[in-house]
C-alpha positions in Angstrom: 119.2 124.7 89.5 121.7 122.6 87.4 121.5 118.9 88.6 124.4 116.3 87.7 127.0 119.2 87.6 130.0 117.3 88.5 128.6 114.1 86.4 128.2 116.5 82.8 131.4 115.9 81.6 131.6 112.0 82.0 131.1 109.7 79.5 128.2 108.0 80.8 125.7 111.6 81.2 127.0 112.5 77.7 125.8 108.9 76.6 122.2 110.0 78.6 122.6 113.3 76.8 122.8 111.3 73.6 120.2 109.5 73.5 117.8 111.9 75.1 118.4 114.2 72.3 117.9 111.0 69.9 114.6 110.3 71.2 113.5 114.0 71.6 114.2 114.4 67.6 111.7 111.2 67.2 108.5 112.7 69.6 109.9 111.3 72.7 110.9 112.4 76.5 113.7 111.2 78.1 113.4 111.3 81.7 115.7 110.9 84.8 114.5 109.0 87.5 114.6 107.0 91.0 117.4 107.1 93.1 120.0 108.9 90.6 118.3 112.1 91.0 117.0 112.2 94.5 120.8 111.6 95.6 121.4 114.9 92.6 119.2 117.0 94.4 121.1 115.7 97.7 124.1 116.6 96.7 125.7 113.4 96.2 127.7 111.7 93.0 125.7 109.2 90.8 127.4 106.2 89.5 124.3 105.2 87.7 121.0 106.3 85.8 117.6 105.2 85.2 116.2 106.9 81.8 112.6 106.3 81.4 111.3 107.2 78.1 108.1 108.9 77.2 105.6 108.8 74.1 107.1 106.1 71.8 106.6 102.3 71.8 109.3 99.7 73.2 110.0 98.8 69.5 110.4 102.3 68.4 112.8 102.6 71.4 115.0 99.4 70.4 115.2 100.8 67.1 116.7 104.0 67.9 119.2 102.2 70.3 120.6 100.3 67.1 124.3 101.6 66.4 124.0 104.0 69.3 124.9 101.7 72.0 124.7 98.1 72.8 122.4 97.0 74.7 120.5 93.4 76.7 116.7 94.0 75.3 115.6 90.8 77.3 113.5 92.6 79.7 111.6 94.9 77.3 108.1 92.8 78.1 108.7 94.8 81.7 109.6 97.7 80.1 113.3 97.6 80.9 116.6 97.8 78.6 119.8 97.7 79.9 122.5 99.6 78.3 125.7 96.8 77.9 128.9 98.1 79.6 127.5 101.1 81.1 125.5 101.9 84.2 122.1 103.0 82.8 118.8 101.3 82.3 116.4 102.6 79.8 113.0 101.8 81.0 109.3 102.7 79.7 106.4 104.0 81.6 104.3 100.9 83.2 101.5 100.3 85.1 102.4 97.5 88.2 99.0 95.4 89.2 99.0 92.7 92.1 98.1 89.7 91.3 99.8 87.1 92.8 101.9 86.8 96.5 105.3 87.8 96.5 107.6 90.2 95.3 107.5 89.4 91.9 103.7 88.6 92.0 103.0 91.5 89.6 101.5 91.7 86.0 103.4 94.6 84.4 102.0 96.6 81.6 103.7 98.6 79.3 102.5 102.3 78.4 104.4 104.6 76.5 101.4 107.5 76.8 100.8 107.4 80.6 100.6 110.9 82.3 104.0 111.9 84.7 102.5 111.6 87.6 100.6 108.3 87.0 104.4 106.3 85.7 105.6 108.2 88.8 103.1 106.8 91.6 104.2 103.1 90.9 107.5 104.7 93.0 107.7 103.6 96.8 108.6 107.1 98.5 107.9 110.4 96.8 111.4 111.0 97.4 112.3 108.0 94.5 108.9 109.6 92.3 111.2 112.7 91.3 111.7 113.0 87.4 114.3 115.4 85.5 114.7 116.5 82.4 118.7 116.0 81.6 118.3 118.3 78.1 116.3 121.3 79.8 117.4 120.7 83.0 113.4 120.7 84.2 112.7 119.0 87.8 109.3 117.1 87.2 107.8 116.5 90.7 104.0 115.6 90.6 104.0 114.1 94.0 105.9 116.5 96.5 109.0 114.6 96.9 111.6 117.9 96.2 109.7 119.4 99.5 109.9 115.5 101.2 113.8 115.4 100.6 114.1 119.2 102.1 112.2 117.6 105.4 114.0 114.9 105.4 110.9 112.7 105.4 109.8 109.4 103.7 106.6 109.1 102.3 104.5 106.9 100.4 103.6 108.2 96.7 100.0 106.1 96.6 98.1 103.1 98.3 99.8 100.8 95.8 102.8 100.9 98.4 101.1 98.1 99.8 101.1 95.8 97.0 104.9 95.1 97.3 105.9 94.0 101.7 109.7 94.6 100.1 109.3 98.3 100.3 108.2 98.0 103.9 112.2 96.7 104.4 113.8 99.2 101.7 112.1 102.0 104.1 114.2 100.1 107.1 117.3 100.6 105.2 116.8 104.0 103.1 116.4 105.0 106.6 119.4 103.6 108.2 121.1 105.1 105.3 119.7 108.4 105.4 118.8 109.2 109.0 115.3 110.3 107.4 112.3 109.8 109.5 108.6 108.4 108.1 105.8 110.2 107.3 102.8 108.7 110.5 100.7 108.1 107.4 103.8 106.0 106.4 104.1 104.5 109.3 100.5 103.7 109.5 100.1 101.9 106.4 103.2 99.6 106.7 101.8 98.1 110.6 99.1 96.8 108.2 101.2 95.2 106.2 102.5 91.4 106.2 105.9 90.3 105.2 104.9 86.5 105.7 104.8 86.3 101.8 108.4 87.2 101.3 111.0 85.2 100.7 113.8 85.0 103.0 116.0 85.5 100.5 114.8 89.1 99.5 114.3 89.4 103.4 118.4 89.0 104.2 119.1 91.4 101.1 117.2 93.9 102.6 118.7 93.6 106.2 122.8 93.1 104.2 121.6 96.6 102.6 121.3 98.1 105.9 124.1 96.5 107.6 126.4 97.4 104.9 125.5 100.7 104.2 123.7 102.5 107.2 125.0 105.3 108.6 122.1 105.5 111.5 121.3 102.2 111.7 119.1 102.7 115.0 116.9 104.8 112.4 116.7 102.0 110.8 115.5 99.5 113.7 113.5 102.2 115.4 111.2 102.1 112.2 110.6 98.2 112.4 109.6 99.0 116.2 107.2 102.4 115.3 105.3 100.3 112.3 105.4 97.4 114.4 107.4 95.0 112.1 109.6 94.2 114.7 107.3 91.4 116.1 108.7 89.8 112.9 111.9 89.1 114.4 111.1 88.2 117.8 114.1 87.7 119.6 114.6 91.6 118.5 111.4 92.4 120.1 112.3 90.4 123.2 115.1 92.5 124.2 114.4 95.0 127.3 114.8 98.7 126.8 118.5 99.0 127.9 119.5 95.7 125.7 117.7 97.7 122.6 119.6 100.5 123.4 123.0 98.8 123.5 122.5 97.5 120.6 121.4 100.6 118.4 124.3 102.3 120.0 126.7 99.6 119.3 125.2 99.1 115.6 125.9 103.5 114.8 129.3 102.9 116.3 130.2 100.1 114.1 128.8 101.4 111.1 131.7 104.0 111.5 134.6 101.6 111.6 133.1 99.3 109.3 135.6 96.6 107.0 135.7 98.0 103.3 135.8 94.0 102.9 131.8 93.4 102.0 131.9 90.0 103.3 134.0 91.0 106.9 131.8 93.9 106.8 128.8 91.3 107.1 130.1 89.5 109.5 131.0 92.4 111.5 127.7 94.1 111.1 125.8 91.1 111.8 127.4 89.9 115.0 126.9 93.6 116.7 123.4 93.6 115.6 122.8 89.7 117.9 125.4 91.2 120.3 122.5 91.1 123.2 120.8 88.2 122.3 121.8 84.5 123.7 124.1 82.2 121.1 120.7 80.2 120.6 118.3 83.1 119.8 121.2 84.9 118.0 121.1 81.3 115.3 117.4 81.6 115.8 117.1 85.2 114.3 119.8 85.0 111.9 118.3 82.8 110.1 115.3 84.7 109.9 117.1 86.6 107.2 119.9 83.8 105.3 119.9 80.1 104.6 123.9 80.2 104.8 125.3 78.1 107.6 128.6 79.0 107.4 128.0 82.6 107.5 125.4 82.3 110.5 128.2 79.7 112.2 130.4 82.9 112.5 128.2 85.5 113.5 127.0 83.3 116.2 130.8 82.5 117.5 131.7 86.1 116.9 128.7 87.6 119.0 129.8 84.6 121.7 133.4 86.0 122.5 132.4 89.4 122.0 129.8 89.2 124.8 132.5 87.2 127.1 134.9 89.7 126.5 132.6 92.8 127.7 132.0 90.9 130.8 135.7 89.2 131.5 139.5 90.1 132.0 141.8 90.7 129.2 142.9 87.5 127.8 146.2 87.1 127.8 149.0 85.4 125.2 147.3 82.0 125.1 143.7 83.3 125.5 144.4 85.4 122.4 145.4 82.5 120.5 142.6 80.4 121.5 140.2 83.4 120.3 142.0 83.3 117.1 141.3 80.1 116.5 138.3 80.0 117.3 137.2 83.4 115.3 139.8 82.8 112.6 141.3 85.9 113.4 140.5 88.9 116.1 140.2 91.8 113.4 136.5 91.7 113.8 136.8 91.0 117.3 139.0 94.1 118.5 136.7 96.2 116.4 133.7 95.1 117.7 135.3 96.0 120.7 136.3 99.3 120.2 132.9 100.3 118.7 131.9 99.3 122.4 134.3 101.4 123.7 136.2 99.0 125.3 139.3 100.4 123.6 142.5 99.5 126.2 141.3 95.8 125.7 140.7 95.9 121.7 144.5 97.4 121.6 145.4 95.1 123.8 144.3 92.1 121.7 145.5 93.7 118.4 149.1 93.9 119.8 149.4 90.2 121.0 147.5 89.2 117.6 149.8 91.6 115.5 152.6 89.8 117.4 152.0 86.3 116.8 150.7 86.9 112.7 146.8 85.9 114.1 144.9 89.8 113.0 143.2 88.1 110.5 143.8 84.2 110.6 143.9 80.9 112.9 147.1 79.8 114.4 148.4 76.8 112.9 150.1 73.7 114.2 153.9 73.5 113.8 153.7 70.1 114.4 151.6 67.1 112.4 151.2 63.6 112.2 154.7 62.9 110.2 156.5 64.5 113.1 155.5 61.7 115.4 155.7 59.1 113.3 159.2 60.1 112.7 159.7 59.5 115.9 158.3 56.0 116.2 154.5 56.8 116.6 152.2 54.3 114.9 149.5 56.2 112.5 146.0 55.6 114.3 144.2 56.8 117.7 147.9 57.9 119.9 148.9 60.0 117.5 146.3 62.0 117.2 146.1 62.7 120.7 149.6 63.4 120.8 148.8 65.9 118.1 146.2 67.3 119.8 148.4 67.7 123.4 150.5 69.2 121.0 148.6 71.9 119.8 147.0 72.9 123.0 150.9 73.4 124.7 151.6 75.4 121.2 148.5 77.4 122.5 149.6 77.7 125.6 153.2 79.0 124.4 155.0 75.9 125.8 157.3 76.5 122.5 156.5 78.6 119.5 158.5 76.7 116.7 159.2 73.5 114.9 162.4 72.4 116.7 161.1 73.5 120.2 157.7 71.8 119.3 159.7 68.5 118.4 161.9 68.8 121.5 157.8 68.6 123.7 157.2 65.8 121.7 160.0 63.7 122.6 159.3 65.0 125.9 156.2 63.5 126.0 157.3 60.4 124.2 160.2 59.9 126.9 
């Protein structure tokens, strides 16, 4: 089986063929590992490589690189080099022992001579522990991952799994990306596990992951519930069976008409995942994952007026406009919608907001504070009511440009 068919010719696997074939001549193995070939063997393209060397010493490895490529050499104490201007890392074979709380709480060691399968166990899933050899195209699997990725199944490599809570959330989203379901063993281990030393930071990249790539989301979400890490986010666990199942079925649905747009995407992904839960528990959960006000602002206004407009009447002209202001646009909205299927009223907000320029932002006012002083307003507390009268009859569609917005003034002036 030839692996990284379609990738041979490019110029970044002919720079991996290079400088395998430089460190072969010097006593060394380059490998392939991690997430490049798993997605090989899945039949998917790879964008990027991770080639971990065997049998020669980070200084020996650095000096080979010289005049080959250029390259950042300020992680080589953790046994990673990145290659400058191309997508590969070259790492070394390491040894990962706990000694601290937290992610990073880890005291790496570096060690050129370890065995295959021992530089392979510090993997998460035996799935990720695959190894291949790019010059005679020899799949190294000491931990069974080749017959795990035919299952369809993720697995722990060792007991050091537990070391790192993170990988207890990169199983939520490898699974929401994958549809693959968890070894019980798997499943076992991570309920005994704790994410009360993460950071939310590493938390909310974890959850973006999943929002932002899933395909099966409710895979996903149905782990946290199976290993029990859902009691981390109670207002998820607080949801009765058919509210759970809303939103898993909402969450798939989205995750097919998904923004390109990472940030709208976000949004989007976000505000059907909270879809069931109250404004207040929705700001409540959310930020459970991010410290970013203005992001959980909209997600919280978003989930709102989607929830009202599953339960109400189609808004019409002015209600449209009032949603677009308050959502700064109803692109989101009308998908969110659709994903619901709900699709007669999501067309029937496009249309009125592809009419009146509001898809993807607020309605403005055509009239401002010169436009009354102009005609005789003093600057201070009257005007700005006046403005504000203004803009709710421009809401309304009481007139729909300058001139006819200045003619209401002067009505209301007169």
């Amino acid at each position: 089986m030839i692996l990284f068919e379609s990738e041979r010719s490019g110029k970044l696997f002919q720079k991996v063929l290079e400088l395998a074939g430089i460190f072969c001549a010097s006593g060394g193995r380059a490998l392939l590992v991690g997430g490049a070939v798993r997605d090989a063997l899945l039949g998917r393209s790879v964008k990027d490589f991770d080639l971990e060397i065997h049998n020669l010493s980070a200084d020996r490895v650095k000096e080979l690189l010289q005049g080959v490529c250029e390259v950042d050499a300020v992680g080589v104490s953790f046994g990673v080099i990145k290659v400058k201007h191309l997508e590969l890392d070259i790492s070394l074979p390491r040894r990962e022992n706990k000694t601290g709380r937290g992610h990073r709480g880890f005291l790496v060691e570096v060690d050129p001579q370890l065995s295959i399968a021992d530089a392979a166990a510090r993997r998460d899933f035996t799935v990720n522990a695959i190894m291949y050899d790019p010059l005679s195209d020899e799949i190294l699997d000491p931990h069974g991952g080749v017959k795990d990725l035919e299952k369809k199944v993720l697995r722990h490599v060792s007991s050091h799994f537990s070391e790192d809570p993170l990988r207890v959330l990169r199983g939520m989203q490898f699974a929401a990306r994958t549809g693959f379901a968890f070894a019980p063993e798997t499943i076992e281990l991570c309920s005994q596990i704790s994410q009360e030393e993460l950071a939310v930071e590493r938390i909310g990249t974890e959850w973006e992951k999943m929002l932002l790539q899933g395909k099966f989301i409710s895979r996903g979400l149905d782990f946290l519930k199976e290993c029990r890490w859902i009691s981390f986010y109670p207002e998820l666990e607080n949801l009765s069976q058919e509210e759970w199942h809303k939103t898993l079925l909402l969450l798939d649905n989205c995750a097919g008409v998904r923004p390109e747009d990472r940030q709208e995407a976000l949004l989007f992904m976000s505000a059907a995942l909270v879809s069931e839960l109250s404004p207040e528990h929705a700001r409540r959960f959310c930020l459970r994952l991010w410290n970013r006000n203005e992001l959980i602002n909209k997600i919280v206004a978003l989930a709102a007026a989607f929830g009202e407009q599953c339960k109400g009447a189609p808004p019409d002209d002015s209600g449209v406009r009032r949603l677009a202001l308050r959502l700064e646009g109803v692109k989101q909205l009308s998908l969110l919608l659709q994903a619901a299927g709900l699709e007669e009223k999501a067309a029937g907000i496009a249309e009125k907001a592809h009419r009146y320029g509001l898809w993807q932002a607020a309605p403005k006012p055509l009239l401002t504070g010169k436009h009354g002083i102009k005609l005789g307003v003093k600057p201070g507390k009257e005007l700005g009511i006046l403005m504000k009268q203004c803009f709710e009859a421009q809401l309304d569609g009481l007139f729909f440009t300058e001139e006819e917005g200045i003619a209401y003034l002067e009505t209301l002036l007169s």
